[in-house]
Gaussian input, Z-matrix of N, CA and C with variables (Angstrom, degrees):
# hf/3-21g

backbone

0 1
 N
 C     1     B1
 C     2     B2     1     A1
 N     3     B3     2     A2     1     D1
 C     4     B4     3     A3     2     D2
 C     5     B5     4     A4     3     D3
 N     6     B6     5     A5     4     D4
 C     7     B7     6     A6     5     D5
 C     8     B8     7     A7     6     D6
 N     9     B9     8     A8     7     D7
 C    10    B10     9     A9     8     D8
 C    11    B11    10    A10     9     D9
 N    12    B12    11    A11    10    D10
 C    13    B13    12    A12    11    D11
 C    14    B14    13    A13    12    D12
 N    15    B15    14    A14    13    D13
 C    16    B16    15    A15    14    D14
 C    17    B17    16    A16    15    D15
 N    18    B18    17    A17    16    D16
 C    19    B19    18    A18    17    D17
 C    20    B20    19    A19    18    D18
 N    21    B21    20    A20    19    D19
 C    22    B22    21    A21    20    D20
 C    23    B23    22    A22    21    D21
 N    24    B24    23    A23    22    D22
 C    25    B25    24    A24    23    D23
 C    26    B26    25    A25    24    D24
 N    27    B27    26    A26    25    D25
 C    28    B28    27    A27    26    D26
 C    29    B29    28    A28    27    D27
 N    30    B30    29    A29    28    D28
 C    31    B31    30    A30    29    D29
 C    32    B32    31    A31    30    D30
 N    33    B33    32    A32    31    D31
 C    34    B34    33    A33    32    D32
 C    35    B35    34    A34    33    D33
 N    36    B36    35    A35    34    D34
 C    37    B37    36    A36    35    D35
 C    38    B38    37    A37    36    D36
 N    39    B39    38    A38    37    D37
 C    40    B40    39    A39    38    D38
 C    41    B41    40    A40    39    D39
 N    42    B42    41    A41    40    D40
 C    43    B43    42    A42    41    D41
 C    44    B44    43    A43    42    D42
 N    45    B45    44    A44    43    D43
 C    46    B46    45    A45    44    D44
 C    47    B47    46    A46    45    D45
 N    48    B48    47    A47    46    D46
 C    49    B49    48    A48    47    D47
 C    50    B50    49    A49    48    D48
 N    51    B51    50    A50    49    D49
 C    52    B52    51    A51    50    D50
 C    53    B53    52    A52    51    D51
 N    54    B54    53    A53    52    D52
 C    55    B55    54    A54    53    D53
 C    56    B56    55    A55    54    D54
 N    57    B57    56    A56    55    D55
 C    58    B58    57    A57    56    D56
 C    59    B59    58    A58    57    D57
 N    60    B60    59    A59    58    D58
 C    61    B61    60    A60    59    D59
 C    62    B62    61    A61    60    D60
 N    63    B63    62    A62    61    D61
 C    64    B64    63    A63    62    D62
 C    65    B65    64    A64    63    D63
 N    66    B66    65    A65    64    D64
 C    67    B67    66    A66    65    D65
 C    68    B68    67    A67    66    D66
 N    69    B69    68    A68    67    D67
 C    70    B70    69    A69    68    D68
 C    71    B71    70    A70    69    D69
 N    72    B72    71    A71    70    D70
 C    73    B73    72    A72    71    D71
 C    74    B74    73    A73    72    D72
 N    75    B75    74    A74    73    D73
 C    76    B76    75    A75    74    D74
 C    77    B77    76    A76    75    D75
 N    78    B78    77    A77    76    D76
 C    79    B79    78    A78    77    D77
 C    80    B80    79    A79    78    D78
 N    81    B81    80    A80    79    D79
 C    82    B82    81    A81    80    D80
 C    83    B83    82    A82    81    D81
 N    84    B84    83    A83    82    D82
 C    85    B85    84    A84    83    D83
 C    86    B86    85    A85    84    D84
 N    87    B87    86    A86    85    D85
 C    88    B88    87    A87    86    D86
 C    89    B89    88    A88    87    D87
 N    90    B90    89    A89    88    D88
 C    91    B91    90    A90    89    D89
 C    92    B92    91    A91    90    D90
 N    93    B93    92    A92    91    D91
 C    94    B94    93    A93    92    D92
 C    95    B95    94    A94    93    D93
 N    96    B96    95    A95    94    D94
 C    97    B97    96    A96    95    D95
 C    98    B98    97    A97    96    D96
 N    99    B99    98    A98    97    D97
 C   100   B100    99    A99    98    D98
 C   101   B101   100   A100    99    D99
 N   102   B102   101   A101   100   D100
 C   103   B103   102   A102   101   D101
 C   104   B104   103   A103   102   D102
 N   105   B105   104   A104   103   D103
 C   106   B106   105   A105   104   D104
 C   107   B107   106   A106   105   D105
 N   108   B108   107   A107   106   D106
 C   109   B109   108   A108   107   D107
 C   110   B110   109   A109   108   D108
 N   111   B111   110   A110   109   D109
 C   112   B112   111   A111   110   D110
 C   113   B113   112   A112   111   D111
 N   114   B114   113   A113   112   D112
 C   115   B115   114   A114   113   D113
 C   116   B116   115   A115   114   D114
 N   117   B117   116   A116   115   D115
 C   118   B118   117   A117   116   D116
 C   119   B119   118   A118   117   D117
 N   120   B120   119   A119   118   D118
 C   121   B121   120   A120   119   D119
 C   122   B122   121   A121   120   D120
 N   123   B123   122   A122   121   D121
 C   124   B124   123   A123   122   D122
 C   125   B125   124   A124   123   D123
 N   126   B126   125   A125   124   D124
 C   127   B127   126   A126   125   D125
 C   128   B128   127   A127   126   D126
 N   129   B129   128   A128   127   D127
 C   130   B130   129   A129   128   D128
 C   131   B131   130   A130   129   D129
 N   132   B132   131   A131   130   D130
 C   133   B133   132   A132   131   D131
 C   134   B134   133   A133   132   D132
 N   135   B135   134   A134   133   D133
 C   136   B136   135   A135   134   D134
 C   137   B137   136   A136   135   D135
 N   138   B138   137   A137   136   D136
 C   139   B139   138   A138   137   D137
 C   140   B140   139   A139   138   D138
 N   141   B141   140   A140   139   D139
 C   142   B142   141   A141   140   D140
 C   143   B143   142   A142   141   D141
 N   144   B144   143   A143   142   D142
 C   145   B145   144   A144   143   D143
 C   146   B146   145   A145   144   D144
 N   147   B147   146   A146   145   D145
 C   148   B148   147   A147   146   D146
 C   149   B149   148   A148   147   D147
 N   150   B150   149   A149   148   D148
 C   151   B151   150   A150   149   D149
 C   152   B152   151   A151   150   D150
 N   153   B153   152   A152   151   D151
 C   154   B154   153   A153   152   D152
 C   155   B155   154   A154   153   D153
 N   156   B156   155   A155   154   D154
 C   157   B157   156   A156   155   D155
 C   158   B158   157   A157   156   D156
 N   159   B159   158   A158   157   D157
 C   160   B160   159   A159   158   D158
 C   161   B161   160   A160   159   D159
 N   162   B162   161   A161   160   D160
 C   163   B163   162   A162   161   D161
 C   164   B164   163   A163   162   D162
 N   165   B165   164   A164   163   D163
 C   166   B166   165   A165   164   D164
 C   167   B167   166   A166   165   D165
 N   168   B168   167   A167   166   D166
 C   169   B169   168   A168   167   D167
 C   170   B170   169   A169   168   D168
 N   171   B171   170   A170   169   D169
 C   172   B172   171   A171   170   D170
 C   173   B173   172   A172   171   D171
 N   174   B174   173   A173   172   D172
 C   175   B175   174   A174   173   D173
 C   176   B176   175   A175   174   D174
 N   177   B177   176   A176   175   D175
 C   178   B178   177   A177   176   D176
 C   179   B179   178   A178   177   D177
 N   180   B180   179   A179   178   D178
 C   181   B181   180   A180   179   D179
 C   182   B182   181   A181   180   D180
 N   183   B183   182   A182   181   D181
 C   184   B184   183   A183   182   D182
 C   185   B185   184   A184   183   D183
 N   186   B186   185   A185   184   D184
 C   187   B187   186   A186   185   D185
 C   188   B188   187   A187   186   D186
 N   189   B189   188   A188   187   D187
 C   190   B190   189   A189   188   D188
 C   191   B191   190   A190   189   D189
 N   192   B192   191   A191   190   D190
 C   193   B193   192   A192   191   D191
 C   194   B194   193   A193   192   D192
 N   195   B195   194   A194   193   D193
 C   196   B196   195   A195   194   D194
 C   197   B197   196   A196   195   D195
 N   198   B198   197   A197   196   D196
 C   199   B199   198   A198   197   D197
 C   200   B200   199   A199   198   D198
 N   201   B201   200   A200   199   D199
 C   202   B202   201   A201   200   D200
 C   203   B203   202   A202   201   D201
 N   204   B204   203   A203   202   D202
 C   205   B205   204   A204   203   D203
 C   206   B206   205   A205   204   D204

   B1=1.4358
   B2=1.5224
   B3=1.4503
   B4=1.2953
   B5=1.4346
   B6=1.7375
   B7=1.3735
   B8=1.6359
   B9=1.5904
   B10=1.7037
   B11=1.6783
   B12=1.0165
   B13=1.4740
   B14=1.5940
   B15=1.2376
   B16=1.6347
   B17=1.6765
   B18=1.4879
   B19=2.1348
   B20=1.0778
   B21=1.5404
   B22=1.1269
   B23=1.7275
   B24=1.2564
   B25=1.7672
   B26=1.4105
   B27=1.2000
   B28=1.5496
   B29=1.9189
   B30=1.4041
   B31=1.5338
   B32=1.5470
   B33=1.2805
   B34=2.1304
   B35=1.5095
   B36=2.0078
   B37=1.3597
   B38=2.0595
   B39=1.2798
   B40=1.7538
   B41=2.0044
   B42=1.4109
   B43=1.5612
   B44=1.6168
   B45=1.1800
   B46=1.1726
   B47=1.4374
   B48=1.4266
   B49=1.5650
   B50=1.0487
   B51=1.6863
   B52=1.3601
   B53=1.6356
   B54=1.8491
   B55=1.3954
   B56=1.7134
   B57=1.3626
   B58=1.1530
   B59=1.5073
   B60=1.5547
   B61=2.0119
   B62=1.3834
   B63=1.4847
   B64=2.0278
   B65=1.4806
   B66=1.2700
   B67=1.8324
   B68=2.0474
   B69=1.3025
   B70=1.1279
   B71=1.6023
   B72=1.3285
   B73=1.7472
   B74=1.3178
   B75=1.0387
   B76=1.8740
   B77=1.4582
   B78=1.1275
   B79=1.1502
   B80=1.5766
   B81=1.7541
   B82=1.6723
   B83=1.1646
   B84=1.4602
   B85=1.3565
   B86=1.5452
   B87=1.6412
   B88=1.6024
   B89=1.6003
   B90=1.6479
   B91=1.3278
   B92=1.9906
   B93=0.8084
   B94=1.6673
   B95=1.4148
   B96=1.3670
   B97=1.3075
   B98=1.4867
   B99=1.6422
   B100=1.4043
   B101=0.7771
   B102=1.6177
   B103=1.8654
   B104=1.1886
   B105=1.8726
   B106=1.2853
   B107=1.8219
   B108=1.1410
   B109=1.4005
   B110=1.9435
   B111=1.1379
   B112=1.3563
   B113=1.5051
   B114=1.0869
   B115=1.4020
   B116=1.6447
   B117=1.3472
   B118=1.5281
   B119=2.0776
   B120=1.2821
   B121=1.6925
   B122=1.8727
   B123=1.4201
   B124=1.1118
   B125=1.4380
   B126=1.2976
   B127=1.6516
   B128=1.4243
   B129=1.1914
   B130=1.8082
   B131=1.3718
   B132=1.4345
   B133=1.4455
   B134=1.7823
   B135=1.4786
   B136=1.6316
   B137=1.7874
   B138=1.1933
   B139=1.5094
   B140=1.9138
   B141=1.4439
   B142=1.4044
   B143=1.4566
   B144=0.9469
   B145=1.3832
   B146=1.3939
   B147=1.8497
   B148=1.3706
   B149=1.3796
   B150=1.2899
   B151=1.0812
   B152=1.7934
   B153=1.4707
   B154=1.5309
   B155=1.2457
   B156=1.5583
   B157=2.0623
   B158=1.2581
   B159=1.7943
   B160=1.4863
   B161=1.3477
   B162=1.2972
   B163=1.3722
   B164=1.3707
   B165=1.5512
   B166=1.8660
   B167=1.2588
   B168=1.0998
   B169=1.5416
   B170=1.0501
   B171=1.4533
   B172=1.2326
   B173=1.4023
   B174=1.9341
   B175=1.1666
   B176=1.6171
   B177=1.6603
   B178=1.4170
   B179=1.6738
   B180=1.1757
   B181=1.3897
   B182=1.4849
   B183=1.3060
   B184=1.7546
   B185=1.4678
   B186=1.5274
   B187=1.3975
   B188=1.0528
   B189=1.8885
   B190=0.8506
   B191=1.6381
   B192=1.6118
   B193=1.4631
   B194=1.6369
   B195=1.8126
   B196=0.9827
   B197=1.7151
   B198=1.1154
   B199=1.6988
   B200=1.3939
   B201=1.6108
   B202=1.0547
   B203=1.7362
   B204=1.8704
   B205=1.5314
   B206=1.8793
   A1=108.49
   A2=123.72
   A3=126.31
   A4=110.81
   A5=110.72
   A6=104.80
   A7=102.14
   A8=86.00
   A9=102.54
   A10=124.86
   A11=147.85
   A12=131.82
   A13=112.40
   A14=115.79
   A15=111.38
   A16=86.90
   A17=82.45
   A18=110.50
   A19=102.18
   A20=114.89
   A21=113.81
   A22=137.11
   A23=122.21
   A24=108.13
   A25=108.16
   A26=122.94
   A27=119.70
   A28=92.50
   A29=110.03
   A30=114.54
   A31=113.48
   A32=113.68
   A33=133.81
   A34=79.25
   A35=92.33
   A36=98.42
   A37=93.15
   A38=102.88
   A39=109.03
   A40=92.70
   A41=97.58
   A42=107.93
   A43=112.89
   A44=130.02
   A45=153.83
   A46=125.64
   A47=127.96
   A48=97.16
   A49=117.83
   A50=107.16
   A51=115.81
   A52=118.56
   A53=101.04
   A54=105.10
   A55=92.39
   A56=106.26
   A57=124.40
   A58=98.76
   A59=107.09
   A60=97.95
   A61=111.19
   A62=96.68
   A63=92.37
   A64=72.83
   A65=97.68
   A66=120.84
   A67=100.51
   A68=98.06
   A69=106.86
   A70=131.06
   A71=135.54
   A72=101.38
   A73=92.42
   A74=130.05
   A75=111.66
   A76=103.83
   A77=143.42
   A78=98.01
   A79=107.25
   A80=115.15
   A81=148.50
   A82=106.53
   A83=119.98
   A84=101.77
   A85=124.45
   A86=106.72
   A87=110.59
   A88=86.73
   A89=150.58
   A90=117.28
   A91=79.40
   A92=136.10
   A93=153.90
   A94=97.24
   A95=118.69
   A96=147.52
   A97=105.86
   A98=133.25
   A99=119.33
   A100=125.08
   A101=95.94
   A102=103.32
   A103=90.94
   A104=102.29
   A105=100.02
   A106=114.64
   A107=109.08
   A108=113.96
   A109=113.87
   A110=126.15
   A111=143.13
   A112=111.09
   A113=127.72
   A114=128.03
   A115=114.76
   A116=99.09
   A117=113.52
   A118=89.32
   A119=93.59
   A120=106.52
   A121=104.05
   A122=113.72
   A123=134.66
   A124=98.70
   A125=117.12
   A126=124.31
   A127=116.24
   A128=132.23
   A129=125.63
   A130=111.94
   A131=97.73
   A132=116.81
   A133=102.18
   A134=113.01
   A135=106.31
   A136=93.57
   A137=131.85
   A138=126.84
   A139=102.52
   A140=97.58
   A141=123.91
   A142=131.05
   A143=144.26
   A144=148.71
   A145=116.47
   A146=127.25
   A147=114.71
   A148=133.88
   A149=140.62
   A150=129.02
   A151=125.79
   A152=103.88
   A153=89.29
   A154=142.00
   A155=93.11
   A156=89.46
   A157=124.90
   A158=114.68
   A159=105.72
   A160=98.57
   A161=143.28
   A162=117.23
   A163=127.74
   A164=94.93
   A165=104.87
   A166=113.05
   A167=100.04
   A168=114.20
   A169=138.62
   A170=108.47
   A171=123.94
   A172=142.19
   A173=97.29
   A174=100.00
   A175=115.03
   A176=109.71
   A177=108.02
   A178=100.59
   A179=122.80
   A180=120.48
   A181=117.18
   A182=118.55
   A183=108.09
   A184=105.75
   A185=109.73
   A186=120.17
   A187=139.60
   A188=155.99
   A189=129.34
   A190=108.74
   A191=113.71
   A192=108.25
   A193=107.97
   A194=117.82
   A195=118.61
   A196=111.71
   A197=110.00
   A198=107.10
   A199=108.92
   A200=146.03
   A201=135.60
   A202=105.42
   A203=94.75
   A204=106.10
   A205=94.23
   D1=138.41
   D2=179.67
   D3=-80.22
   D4=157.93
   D5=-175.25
   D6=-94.55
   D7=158.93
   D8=-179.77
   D9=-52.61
   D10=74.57
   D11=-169.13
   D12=-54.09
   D13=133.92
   D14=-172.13
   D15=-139.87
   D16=133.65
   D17=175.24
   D18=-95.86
   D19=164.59
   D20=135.40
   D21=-104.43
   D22=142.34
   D23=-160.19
   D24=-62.27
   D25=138.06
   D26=-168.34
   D27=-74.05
   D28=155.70
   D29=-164.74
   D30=-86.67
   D31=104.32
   D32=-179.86
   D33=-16.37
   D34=128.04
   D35=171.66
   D36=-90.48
   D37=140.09
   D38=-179.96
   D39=-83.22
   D40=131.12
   D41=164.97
   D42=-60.62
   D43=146.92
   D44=-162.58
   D45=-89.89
   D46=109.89
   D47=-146.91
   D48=-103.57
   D49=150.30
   D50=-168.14
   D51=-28.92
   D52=161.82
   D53=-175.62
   D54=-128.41
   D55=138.35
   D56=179.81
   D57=-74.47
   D58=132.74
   D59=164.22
   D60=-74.49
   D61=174.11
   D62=-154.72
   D63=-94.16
   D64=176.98
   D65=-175.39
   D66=-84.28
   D67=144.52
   D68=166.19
   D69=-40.43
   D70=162.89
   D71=173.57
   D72=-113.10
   D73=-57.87
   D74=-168.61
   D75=-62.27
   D76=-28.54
   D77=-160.89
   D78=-125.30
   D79=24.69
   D80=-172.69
   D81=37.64
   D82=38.90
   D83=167.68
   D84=125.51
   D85=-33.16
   D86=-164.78
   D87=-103.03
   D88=-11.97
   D89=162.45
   D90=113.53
   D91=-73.07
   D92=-177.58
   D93=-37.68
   D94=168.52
   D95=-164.22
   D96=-167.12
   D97=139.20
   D98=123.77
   D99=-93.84
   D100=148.78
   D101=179.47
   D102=-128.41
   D103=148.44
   D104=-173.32
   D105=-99.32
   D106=161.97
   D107=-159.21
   D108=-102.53
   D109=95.53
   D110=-175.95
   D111=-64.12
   D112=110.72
   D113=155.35
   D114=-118.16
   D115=151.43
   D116=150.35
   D117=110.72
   D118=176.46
   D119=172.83
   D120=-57.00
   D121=-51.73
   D122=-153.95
   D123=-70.55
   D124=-11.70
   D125=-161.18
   D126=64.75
   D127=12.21
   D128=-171.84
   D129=-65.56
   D130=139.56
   D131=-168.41
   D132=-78.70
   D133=122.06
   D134=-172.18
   D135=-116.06
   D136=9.13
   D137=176.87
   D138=171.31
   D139=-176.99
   D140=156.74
   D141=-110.04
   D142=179.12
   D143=-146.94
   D144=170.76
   D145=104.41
   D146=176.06
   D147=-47.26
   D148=125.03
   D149=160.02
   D150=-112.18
   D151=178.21
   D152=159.26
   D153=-93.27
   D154=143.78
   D155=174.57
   D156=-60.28
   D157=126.10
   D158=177.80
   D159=-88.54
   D160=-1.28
   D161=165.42
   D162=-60.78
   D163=-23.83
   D164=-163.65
   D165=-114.95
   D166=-16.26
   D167=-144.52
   D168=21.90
   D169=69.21
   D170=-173.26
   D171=79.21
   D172=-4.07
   D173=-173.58
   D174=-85.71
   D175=-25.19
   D176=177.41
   D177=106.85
   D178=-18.16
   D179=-166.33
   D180=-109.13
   D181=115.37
   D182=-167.42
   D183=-56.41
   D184=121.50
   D185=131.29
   D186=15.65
   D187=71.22
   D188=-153.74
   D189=-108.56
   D190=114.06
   D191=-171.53
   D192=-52.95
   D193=149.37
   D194=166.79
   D195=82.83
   D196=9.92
   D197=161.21
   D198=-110.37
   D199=15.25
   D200=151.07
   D201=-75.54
   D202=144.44
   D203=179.24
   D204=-84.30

């Protein structure tokens, strides 16, 4: 009778844990911008006003160069 060959189970690789995306930089995170708001001939600035981030657009999450197909 042949002998039994016995392994040992190679050791469960554990998944790796998630990575948070880093925060946007202009606009830290919330997607928003102010922009400031111009009136008159003279152009004078009379306030701000949220807008959106074109870095993120809005999503809040930096950009990562080189993941468009």
């Amino acid at each position: 009778m042949a002998t039994k060959r016995t392994t040992t189970k190679p050791p469960t690789a554990t998944a790796p844990a998630p990575v948070e995306p880093a925060t946007c930089q202009p606009c830290g995170g919330t997607g928003n911008v102010a922009i400031t708001v111009r009136v008159g001939r003279k152009r004078r600035s009379v306030g701000q006003q949220d807008g959106l981030c074109l870095n993120c657009l809005g999503e809040g999450t930096d950009p990562s160069p080189g993941t468009d197909a």
